[in-house]
N, CA, C and O atoms as a CHARMM CRD file, in Angstrom:
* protein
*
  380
    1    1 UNK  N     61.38100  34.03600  78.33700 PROA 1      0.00000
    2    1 UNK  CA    60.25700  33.43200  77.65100 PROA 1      0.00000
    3    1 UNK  C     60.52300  31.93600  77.55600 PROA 1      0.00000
    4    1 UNK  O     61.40200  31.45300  76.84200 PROA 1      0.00000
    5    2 UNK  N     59.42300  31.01400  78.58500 PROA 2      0.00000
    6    2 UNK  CA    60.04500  29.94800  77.88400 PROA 2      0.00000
    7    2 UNK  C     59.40100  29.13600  76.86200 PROA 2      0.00000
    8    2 UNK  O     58.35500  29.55500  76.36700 PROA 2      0.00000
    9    3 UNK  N     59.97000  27.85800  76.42800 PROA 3      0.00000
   10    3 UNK  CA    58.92200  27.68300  75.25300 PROA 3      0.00000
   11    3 UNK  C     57.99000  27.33700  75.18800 PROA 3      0.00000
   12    3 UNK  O     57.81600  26.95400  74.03100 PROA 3      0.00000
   13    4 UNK  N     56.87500  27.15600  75.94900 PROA 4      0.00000
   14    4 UNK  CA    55.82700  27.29100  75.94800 PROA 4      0.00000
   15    4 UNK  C     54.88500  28.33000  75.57400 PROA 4      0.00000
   16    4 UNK  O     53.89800  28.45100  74.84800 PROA 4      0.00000
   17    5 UNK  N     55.58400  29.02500  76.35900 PROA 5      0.00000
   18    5 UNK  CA    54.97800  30.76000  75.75300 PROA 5      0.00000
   19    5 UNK  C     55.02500  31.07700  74.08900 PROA 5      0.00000
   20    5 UNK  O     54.22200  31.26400  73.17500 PROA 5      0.00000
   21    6 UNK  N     56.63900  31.00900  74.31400 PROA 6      0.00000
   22    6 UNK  CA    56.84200  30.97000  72.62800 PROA 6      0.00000
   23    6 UNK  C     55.90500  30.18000  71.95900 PROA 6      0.00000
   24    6 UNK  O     54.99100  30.74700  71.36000 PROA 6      0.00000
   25    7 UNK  N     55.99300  28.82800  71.96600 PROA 7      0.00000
   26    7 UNK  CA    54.88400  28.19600  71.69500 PROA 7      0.00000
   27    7 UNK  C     53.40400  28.53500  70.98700 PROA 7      0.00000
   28    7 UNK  O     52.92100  28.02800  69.97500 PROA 7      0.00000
   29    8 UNK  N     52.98600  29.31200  71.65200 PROA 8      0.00000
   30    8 UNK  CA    51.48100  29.40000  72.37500 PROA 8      0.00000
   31    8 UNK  C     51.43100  31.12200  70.98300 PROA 8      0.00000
   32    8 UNK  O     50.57500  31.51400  70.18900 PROA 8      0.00000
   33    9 UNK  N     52.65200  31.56700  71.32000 PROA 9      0.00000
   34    9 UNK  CA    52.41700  33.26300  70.74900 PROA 9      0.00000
   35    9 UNK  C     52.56500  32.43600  69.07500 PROA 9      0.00000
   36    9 UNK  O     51.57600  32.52700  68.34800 PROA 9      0.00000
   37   10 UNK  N     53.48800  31.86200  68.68100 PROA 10     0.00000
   38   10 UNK  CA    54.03600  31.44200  66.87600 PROA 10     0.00000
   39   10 UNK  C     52.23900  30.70100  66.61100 PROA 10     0.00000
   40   10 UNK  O     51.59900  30.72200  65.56000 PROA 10     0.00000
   41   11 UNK  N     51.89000  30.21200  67.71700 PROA 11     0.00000
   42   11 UNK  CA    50.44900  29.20300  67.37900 PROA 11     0.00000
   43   11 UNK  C     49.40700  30.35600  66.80800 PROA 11     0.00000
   44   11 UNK  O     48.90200  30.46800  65.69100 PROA 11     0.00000
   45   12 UNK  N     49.28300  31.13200  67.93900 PROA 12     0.00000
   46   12 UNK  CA    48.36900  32.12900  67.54800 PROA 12     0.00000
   47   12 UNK  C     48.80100  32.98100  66.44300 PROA 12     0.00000
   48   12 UNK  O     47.93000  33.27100  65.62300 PROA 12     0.00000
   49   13 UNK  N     49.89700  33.40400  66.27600 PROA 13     0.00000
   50   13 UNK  CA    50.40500  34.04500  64.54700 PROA 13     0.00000
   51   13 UNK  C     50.16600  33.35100  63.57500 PROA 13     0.00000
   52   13 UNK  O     49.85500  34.03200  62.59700 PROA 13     0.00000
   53   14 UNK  N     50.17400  32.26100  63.40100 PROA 14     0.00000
   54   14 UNK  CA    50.53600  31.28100  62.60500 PROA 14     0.00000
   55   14 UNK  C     48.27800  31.25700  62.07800 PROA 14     0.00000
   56   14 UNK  O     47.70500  31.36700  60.99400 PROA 14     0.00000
   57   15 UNK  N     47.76200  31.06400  63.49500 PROA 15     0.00000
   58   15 UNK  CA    46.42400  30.86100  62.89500 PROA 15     0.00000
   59   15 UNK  C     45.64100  32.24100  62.63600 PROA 15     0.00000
   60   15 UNK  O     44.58600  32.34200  62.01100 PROA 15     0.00000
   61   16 UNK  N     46.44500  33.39800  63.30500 PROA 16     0.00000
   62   16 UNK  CA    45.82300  34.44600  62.60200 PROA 16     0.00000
   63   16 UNK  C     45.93100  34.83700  61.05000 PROA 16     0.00000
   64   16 UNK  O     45.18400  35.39000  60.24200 PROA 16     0.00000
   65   17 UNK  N     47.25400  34.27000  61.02000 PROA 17     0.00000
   66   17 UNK  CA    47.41300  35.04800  59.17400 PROA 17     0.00000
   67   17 UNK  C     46.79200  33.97500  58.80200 PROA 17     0.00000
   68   17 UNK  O     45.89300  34.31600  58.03300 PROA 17     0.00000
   69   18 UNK  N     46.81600  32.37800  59.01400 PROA 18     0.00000
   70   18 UNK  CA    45.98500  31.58800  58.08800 PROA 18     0.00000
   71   18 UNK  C     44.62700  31.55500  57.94300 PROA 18     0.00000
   72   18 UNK  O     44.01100  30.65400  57.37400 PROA 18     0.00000
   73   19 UNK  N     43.95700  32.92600  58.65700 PROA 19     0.00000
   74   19 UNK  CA    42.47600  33.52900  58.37300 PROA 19     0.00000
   75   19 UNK  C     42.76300  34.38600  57.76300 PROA 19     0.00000
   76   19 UNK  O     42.04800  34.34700  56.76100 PROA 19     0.00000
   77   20 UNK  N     43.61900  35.47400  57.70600 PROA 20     0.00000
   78   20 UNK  CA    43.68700  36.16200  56.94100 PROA 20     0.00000
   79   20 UNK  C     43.99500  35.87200  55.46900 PROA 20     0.00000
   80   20 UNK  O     43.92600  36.73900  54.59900 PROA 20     0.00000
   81   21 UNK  N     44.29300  34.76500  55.27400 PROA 21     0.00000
   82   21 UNK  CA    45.24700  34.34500  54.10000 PROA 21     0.00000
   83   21 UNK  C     43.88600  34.01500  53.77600 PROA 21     0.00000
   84   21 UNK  O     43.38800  34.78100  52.95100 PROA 21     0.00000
   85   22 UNK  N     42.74500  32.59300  54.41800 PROA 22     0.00000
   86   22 UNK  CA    41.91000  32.43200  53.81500 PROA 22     0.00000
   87   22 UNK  C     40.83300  33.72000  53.17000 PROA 22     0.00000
   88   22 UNK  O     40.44100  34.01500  52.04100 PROA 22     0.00000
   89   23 UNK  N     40.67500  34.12100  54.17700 PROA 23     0.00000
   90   23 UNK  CA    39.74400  35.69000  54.04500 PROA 23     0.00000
   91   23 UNK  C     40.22300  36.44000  52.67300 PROA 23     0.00000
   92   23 UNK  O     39.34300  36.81600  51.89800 PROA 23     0.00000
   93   24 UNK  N     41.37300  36.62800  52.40800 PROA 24     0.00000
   94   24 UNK  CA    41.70200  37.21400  51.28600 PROA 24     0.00000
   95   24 UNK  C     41.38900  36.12100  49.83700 PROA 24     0.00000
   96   24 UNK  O     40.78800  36.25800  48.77200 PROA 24     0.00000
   97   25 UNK  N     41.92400  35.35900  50.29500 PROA 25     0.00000
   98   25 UNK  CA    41.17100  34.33500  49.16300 PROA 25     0.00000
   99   25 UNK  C     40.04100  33.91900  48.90200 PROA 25     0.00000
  100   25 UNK  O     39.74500  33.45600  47.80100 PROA 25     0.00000
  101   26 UNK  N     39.23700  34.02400  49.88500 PROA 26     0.00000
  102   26 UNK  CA    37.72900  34.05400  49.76400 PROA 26     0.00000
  103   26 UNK  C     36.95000  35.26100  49.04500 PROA 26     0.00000
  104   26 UNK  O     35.88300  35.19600  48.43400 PROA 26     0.00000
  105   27 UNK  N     37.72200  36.32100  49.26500 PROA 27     0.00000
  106   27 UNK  CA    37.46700  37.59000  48.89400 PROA 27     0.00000
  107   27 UNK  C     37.84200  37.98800  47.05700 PROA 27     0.00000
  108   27 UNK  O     37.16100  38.68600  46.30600 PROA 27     0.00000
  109   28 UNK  N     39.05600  37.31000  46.77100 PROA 28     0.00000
  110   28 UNK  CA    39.27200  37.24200  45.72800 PROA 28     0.00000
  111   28 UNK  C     38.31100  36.06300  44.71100 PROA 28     0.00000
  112   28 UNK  O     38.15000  36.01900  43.49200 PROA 28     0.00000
  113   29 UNK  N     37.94100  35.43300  45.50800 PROA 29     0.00000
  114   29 UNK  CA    37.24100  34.51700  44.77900 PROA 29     0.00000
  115   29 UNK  C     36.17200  34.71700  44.55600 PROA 29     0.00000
  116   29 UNK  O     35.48000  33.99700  43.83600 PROA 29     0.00000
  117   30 UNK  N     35.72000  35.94100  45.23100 PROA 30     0.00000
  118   30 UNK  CA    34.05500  36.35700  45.06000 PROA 30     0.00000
  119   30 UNK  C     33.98000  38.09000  43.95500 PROA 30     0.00000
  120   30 UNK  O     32.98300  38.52100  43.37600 PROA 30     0.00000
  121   31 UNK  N     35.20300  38.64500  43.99100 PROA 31     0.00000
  122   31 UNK  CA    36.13100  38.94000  42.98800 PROA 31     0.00000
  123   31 UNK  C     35.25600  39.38400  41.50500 PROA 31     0.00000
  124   31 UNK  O     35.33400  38.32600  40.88100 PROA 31     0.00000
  125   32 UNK  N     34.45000  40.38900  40.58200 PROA 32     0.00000
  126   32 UNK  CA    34.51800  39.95200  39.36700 PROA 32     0.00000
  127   32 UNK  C     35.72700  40.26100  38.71300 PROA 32     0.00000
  128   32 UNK  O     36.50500  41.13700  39.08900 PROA 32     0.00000
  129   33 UNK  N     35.82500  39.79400  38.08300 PROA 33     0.00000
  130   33 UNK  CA    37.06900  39.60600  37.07200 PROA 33     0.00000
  131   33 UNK  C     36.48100  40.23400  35.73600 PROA 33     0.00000
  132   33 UNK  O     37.16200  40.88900  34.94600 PROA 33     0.00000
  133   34 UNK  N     35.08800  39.94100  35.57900 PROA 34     0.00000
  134   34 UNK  CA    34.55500  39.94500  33.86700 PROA 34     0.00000
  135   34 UNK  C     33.78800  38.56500  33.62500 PROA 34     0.00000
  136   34 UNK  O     33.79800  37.77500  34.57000 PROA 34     0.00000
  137   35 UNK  N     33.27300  38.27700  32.71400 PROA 35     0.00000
  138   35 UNK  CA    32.35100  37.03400  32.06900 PROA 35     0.00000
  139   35 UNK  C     33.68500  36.37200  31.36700 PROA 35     0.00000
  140   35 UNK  O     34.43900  37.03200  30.65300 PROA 35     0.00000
  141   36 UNK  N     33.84400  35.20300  31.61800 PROA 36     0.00000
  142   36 UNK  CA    34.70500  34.35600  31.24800 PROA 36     0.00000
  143   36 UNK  C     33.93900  33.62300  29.75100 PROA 36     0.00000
  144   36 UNK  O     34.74600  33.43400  28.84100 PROA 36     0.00000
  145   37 UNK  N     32.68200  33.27200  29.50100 PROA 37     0.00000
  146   37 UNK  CA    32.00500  33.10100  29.14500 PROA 37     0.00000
  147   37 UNK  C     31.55400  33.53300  27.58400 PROA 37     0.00000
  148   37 UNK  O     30.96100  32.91800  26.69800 PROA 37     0.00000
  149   38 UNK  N     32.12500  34.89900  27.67500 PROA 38     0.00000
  150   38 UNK  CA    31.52200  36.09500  26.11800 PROA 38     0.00000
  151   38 UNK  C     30.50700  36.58000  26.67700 PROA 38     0.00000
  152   38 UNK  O     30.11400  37.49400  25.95400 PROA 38     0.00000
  153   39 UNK  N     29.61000  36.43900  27.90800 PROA 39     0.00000
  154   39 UNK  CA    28.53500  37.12800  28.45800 PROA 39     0.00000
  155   39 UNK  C     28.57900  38.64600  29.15300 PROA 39     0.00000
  156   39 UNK  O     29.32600  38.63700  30.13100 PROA 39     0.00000
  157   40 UNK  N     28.22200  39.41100  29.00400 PROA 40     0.00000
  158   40 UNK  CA    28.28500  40.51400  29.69000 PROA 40     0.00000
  159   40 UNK  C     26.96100  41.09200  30.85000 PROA 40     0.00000
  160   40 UNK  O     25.73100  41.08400  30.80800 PROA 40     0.00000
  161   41 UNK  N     27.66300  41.41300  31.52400 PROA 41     0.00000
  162   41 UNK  CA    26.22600  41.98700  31.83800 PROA 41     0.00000
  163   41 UNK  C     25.95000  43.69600  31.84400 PROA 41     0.00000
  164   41 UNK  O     25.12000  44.29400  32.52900 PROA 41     0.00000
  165   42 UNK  N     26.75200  44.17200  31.02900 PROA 42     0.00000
  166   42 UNK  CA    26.39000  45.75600  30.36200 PROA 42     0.00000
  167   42 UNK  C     26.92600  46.58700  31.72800 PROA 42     0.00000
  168   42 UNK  O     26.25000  47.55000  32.08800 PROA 42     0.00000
  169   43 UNK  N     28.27600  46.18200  32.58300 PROA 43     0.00000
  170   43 UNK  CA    28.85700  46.84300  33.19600 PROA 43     0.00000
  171   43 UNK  C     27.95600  47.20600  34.24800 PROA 43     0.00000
  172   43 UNK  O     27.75000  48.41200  34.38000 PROA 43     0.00000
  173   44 UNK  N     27.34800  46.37500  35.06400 PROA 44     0.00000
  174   44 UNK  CA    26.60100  46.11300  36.16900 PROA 44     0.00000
  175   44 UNK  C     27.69300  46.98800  37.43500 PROA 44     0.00000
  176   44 UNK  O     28.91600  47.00000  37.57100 PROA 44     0.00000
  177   45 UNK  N     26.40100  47.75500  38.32300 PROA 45     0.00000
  178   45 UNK  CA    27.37100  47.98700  38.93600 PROA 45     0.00000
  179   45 UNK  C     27.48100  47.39200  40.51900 PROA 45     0.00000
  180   45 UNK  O     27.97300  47.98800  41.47700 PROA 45     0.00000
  181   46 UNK  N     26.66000  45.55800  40.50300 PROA 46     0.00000
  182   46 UNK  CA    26.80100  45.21100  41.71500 PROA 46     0.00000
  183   46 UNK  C     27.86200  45.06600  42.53600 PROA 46     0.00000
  184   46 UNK  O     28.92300  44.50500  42.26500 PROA 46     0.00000
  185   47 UNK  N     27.50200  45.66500  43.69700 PROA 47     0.00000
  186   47 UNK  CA    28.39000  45.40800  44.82900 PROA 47     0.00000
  187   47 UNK  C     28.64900  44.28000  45.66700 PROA 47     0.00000
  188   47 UNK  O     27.68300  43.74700  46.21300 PROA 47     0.00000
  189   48 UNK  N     29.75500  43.84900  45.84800 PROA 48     0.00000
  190   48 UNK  CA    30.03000  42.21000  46.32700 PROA 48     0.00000
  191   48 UNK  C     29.52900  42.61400  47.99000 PROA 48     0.00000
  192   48 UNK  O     29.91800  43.76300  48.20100 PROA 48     0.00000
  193   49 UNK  N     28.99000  42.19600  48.90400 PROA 49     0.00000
  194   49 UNK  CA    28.63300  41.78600  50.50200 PROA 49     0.00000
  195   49 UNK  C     29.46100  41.13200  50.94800 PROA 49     0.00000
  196   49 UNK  O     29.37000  40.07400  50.32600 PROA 49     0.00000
  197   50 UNK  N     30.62600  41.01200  51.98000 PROA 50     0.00000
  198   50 UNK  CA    30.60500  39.72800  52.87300 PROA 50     0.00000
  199   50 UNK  C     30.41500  40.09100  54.51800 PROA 50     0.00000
  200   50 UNK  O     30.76200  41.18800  54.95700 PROA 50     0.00000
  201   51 UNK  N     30.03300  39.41300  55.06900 PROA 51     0.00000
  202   51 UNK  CA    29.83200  39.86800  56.02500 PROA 51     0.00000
  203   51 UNK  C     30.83600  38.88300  57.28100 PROA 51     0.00000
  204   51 UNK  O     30.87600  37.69000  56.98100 PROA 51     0.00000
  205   52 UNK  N     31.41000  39.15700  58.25300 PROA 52     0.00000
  206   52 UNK  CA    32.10600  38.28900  58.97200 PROA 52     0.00000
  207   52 UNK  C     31.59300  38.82900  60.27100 PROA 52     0.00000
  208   52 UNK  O     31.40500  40.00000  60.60300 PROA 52     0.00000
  209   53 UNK  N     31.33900  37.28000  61.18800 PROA 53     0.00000
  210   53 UNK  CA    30.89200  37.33500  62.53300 PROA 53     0.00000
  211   53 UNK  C     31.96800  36.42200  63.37600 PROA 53     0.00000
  212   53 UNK  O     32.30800  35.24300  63.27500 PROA 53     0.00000
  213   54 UNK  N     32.40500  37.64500  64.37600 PROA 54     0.00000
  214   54 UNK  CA    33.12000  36.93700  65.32300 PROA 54     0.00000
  215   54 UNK  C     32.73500  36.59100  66.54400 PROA 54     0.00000
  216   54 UNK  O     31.72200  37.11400  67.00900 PROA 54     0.00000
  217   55 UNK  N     33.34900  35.80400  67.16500 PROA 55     0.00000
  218   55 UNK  CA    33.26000  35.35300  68.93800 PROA 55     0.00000
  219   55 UNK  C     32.79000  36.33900  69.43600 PROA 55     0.00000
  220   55 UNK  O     31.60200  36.47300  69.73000 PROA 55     0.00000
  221   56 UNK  N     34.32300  37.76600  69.71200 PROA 56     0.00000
  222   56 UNK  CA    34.05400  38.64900  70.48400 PROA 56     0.00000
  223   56 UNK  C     35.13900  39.45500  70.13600 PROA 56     0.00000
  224   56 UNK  O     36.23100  39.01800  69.77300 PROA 56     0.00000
  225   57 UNK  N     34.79000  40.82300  70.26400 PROA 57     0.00000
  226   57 UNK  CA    35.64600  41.68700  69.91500 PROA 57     0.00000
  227   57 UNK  C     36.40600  42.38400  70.98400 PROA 57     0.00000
  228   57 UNK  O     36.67400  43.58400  70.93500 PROA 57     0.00000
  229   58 UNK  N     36.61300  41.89700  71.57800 PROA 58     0.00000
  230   58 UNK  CA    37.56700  42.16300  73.08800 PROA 58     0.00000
  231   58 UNK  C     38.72300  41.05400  72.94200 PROA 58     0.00000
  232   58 UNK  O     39.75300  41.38100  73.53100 PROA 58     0.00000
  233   59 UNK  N     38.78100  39.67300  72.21000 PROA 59     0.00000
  234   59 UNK  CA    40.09800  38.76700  72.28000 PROA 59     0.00000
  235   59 UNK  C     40.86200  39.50200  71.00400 PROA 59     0.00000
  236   59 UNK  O     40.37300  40.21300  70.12600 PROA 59     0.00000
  237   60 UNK  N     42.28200  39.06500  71.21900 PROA 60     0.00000
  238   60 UNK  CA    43.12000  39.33100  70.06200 PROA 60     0.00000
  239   60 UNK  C     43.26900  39.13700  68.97300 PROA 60     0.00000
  240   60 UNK  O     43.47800  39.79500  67.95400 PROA 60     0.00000
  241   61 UNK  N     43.10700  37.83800  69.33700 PROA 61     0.00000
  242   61 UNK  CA    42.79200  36.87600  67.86700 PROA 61     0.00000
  243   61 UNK  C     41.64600  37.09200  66.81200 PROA 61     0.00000
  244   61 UNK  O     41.75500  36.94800  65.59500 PROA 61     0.00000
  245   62 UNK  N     40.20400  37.57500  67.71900 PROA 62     0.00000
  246   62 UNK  CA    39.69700  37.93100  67.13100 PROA 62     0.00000
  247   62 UNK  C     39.44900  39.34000  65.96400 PROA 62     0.00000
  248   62 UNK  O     38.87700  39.54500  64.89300 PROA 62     0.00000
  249   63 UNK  N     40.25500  40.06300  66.93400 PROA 63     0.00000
  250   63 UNK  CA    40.78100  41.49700  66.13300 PROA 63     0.00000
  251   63 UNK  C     41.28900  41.41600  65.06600 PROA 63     0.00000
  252   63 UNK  O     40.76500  41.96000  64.09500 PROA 63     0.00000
  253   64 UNK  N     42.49400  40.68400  64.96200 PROA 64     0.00000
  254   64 UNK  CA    43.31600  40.37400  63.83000 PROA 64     0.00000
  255   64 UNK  C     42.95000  40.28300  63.11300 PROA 64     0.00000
  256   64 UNK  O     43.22200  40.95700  62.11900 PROA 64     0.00000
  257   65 UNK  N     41.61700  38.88000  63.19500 PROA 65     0.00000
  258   65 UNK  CA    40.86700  38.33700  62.32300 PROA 65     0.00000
  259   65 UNK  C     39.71300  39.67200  61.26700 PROA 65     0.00000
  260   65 UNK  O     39.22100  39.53300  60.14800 PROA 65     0.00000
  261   66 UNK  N     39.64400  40.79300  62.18200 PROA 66     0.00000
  262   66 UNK  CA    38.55700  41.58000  61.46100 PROA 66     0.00000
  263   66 UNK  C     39.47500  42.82900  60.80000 PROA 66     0.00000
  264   66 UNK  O     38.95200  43.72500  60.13700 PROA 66     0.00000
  265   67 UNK  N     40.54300  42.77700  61.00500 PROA 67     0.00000
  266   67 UNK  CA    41.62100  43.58300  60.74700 PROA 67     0.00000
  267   67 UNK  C     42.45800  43.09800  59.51400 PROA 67     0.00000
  268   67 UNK  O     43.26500  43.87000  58.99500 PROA 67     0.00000
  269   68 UNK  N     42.29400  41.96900  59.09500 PROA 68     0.00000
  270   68 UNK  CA    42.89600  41.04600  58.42200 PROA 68     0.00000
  271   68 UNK  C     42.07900  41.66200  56.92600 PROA 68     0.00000
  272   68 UNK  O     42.39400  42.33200  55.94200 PROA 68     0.00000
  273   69 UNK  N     40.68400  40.87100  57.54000 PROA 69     0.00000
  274   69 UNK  CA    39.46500  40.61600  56.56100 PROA 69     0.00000
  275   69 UNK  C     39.34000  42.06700  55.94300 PROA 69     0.00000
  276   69 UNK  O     39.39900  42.03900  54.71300 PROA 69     0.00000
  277   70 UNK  N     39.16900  43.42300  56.53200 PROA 70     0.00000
  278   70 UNK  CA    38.67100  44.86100  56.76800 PROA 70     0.00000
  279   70 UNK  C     40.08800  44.80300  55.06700 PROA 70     0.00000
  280   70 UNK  O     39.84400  44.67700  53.86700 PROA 70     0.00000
  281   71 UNK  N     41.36800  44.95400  55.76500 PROA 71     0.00000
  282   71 UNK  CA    42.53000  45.03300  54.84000 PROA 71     0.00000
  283   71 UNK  C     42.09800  44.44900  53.64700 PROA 71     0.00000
  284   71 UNK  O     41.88800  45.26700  52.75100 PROA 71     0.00000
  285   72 UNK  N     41.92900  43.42500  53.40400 PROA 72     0.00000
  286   72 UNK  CA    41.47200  42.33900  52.15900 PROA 72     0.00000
  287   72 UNK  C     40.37300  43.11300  51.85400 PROA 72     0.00000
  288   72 UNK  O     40.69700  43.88100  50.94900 PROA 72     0.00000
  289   73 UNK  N     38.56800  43.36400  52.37200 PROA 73     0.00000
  290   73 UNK  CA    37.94300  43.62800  51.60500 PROA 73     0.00000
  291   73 UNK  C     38.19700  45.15300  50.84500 PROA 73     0.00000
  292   73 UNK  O     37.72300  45.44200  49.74600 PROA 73     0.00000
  293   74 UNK  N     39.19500  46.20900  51.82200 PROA 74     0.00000
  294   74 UNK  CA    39.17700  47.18300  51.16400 PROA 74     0.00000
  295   74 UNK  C     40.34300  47.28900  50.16500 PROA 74     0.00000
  296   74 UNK  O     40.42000  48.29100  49.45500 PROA 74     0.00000
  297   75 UNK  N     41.12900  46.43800  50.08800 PROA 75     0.00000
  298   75 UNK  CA    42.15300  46.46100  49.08100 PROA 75     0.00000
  299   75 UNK  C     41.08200  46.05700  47.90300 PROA 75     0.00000
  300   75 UNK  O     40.82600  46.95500  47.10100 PROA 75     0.00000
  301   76 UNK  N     40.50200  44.92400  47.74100 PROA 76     0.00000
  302   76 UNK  CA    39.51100  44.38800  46.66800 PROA 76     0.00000
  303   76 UNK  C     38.01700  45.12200  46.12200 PROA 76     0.00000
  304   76 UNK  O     37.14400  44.64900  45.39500 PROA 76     0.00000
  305   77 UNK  N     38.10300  46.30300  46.70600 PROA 77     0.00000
  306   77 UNK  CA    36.81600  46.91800  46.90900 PROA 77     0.00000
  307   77 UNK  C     35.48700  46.39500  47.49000 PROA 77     0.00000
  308   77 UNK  O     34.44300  46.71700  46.92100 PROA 77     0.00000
  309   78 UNK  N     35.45500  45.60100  48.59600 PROA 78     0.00000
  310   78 UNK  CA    34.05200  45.04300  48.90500 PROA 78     0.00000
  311   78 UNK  C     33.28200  45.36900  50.08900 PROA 78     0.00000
  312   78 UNK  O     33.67000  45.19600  51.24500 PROA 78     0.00000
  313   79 UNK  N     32.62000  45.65500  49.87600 PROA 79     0.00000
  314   79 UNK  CA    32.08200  45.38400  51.24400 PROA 79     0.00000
  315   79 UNK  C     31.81200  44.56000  52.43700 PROA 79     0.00000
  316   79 UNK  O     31.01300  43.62300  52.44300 PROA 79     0.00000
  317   80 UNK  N     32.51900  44.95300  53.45800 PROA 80     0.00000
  318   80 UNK  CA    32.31000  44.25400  54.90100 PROA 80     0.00000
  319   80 UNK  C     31.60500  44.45000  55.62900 PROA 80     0.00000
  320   80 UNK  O     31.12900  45.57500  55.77500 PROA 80     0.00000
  321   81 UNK  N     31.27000  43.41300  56.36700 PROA 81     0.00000
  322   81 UNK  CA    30.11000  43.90700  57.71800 PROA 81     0.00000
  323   81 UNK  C     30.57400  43.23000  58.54900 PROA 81     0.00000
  324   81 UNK  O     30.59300  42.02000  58.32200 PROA 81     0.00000
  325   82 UNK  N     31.07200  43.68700  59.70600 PROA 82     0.00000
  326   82 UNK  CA    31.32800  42.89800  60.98600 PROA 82     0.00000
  327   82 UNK  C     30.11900  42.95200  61.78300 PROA 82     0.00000
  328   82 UNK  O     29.11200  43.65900  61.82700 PROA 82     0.00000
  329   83 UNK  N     30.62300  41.86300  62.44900 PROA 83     0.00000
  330   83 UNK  CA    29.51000  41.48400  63.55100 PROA 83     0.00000
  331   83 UNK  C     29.96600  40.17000  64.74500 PROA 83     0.00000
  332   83 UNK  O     30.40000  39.02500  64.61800 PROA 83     0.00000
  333   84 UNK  N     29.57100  41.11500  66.00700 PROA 84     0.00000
  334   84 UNK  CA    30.36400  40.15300  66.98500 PROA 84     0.00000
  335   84 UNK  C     29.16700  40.06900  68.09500 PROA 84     0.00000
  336   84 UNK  O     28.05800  40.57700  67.92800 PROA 84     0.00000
  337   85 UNK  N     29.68800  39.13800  69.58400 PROA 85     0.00000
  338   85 UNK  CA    28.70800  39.02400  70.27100 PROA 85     0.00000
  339   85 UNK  C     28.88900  39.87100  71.41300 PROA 85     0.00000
  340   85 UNK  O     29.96500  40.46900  71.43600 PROA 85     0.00000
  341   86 UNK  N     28.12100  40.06400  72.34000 PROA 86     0.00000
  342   86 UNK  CA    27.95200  41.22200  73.04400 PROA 86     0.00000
  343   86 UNK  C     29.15900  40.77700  73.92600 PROA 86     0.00000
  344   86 UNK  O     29.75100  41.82100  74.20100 PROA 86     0.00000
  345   87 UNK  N     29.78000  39.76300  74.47800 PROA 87     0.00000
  346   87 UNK  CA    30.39100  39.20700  75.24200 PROA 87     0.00000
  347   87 UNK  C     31.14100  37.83400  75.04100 PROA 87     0.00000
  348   87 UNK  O     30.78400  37.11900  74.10500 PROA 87     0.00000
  349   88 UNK  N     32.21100  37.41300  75.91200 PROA 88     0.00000
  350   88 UNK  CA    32.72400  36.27200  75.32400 PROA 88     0.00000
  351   88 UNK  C     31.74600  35.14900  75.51600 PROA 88     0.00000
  352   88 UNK  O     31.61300  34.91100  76.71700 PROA 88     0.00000
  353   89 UNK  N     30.74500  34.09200  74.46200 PROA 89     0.00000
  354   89 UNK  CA    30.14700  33.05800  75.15900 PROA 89     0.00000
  355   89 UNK  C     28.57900  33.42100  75.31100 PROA 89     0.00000
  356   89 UNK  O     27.69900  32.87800  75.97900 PROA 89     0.00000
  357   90 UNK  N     28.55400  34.50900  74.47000 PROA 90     0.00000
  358   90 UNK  CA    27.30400  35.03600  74.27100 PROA 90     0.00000
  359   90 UNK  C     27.04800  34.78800  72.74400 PROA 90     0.00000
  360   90 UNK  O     27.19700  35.68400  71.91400 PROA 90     0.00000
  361   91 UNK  N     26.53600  33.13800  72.33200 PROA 91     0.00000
  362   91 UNK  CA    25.85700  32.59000  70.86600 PROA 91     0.00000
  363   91 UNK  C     24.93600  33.39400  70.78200 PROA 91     0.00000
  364   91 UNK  O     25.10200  33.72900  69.60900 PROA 91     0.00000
  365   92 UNK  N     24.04900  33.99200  71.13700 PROA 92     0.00000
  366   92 UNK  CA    22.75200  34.27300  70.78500 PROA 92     0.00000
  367   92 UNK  C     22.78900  35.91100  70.19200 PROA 92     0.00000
  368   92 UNK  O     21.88800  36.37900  69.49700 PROA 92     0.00000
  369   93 UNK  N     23.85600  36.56700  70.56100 PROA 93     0.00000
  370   93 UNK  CA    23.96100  38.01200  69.66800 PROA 93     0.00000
  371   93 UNK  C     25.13000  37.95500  68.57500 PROA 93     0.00000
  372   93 UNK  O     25.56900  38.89600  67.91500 PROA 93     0.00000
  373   94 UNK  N     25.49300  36.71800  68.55400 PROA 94     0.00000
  374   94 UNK  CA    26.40900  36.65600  67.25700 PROA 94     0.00000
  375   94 UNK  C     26.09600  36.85700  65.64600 PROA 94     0.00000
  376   94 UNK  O     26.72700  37.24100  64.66200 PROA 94     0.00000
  377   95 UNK  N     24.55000  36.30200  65.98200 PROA 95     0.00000
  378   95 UNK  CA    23.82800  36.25700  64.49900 PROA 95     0.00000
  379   95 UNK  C     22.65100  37.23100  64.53400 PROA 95     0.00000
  380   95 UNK  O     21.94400  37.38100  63.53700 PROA 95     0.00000
């Protein structure tokens, strides 16, 4: 392996967990906790949404990324929705 490779593999680890890291923190931040406030809202039983759209679900990176997020929303109880594009470079079925 030379270091380039190495390189190239620590790059891509390095930016997969730092989506995952964000993703979980995003997730916690959307999070109820309770009314900080004294407000209640009589034990509501809304459900948090997030939804994450990737490139394409055929790269690695991108996997991670929904594998990451999937881990986080179901540790936190939330709901996820993935959504990817039909192909790599295909904008128009992403959304």
């Amino acid at each position: 392996m030379n270091r380039t490779t190495h390189s190239m593999g620590s790059r891509r680890f390095i930016a997969a967990a730092s989506v995952a890291t964000l993703a979980t923190l995003g997730f916690a931040g959307c999070s109820s906790g309770g009314a900080s406030d004294g407000a209640s809202d009589g034990g509501s039983s809304n459900e948090i949404g997030v939804s994450l759209i990737v490139k394409t679900t055929s790269n690695p990176f991108f996997i991670a990324m929904q594998e990451g997020a999937q881990t986080a929303a179901d540790d936190l109880g939330i709901t996820l929705t993935l959504a990817a594009g039909k192909e790599d470079g295909d904008e128009d079925t992403q959304i």
